[in-house]
N, C-alpha and C positions, 0 to 999 in steps of 0.2 A: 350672676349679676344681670340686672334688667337693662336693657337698652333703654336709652333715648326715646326713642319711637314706640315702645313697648311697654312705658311705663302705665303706672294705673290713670284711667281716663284721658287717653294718647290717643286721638284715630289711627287707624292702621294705617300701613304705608298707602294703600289705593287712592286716600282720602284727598283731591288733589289743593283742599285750604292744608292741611299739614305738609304734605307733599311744599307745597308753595313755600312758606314759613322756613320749611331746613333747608330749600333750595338757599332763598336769598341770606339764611343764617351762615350758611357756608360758602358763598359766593363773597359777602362783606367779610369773612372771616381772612378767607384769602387773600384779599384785596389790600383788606388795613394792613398786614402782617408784610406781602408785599412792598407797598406804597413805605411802610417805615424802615424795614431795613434799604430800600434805596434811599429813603432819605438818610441813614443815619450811615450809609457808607460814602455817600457823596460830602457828609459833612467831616468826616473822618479823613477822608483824601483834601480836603480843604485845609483841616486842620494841618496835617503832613505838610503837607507843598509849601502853605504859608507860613509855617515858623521856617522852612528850611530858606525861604529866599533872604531874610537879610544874611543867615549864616553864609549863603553862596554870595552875597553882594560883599560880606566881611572878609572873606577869602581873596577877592579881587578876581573872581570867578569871571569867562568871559559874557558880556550882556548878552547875550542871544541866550548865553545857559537862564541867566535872573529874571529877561524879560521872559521868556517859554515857560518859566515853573511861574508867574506870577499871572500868567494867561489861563493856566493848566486851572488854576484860583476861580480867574474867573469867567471861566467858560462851565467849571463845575455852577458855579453860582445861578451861572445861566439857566442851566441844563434842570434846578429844583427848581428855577422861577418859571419855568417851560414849564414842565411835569406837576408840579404843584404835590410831590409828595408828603409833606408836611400837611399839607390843608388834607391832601386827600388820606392820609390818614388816620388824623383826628377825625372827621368825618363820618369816616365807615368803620371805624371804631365805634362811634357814637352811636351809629343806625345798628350795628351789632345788637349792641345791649341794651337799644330801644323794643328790638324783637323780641333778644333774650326774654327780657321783664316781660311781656309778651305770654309766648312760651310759659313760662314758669305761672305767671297768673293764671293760664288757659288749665295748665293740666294741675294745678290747687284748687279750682274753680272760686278764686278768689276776684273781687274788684268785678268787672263789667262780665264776665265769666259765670256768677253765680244761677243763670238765667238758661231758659229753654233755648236760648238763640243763640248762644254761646258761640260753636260756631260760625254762626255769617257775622257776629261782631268781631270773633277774631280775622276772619277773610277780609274784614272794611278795615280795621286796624292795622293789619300788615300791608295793606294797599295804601293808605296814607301814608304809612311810614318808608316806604319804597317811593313812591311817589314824591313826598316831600322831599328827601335826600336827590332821587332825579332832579329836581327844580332847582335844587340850590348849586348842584355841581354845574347843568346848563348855564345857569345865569354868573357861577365863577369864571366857565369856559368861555363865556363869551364877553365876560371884562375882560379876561388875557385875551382875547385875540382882539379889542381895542385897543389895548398896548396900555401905557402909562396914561391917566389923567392928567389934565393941565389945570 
């Protein structure tokens, strides 16, 4: 079986525009895969805690138990509005298989690929595409740390 990087019309690994390309494909790869299962275990624990507190408040359970599991709620809540797992990854998900198609175009030699310059159009396309996903997380970062709009 052929590798990735070894496929027909693949620069070699030295190459540092493909070098570049699988760094940030695996780097996003991790990231999204990350970023969602925190998001999707924080909504899991959410789910837990919160159906269980009217059962604890139906019991006549002491409040310190009902008011702590209904905190427990929402300080997870907090914690994905902090972290922005969701956004971040749909996100890096997105710039994933922005590259991907990328990729896949370059070693088809298909769309802007077809051409002598191949090459440095794929190095300027994976530099936009990095680029713009930086600009967008910056500019979400720095709405959360204004806090809420009025």
């Amino acid at each position: 079986m052929v590798e990735a990087n070894q496929a027909a019309g693949a620069p070699g690994n030295d190459d540092p525009v493909w070098t570049r390309l699988n760094d940030q494909l695996s780097w996003y790869r991790a990231k999204s895969l990350r970023a969602q299962r925190s998001y999707k275990a924080v909504k899991v624990v959410q789910l837990l805690v919160g159906a269980t507190v009217p059962v604890v408040a139906a019991l006549s359970a002491p409040a310190l138990l009902t008011a702590s599991l209904a905190a427990v709620v929402v300080v997870a809540e907090g914690a994905e509005q902090l972290f922005q797992w969701h956004a971040n990854w749909l996100r890096y998900r997105a710039t994933t298989e922005s590259l991907k198609q990328q990729k896949h175009l370059f070693l088809a030699g298909a769309g802007p690929y077809g051409g002598r310059e191949r090459r440095k159009v794929l190095a300027e396309r994976v530099e936009r595409i990095v680029s713009q996903e930086t600009s967008a997380w910056l500019t979400d970062a720095e709405r959360s740390a204004q806090g809420p709009q009025q």
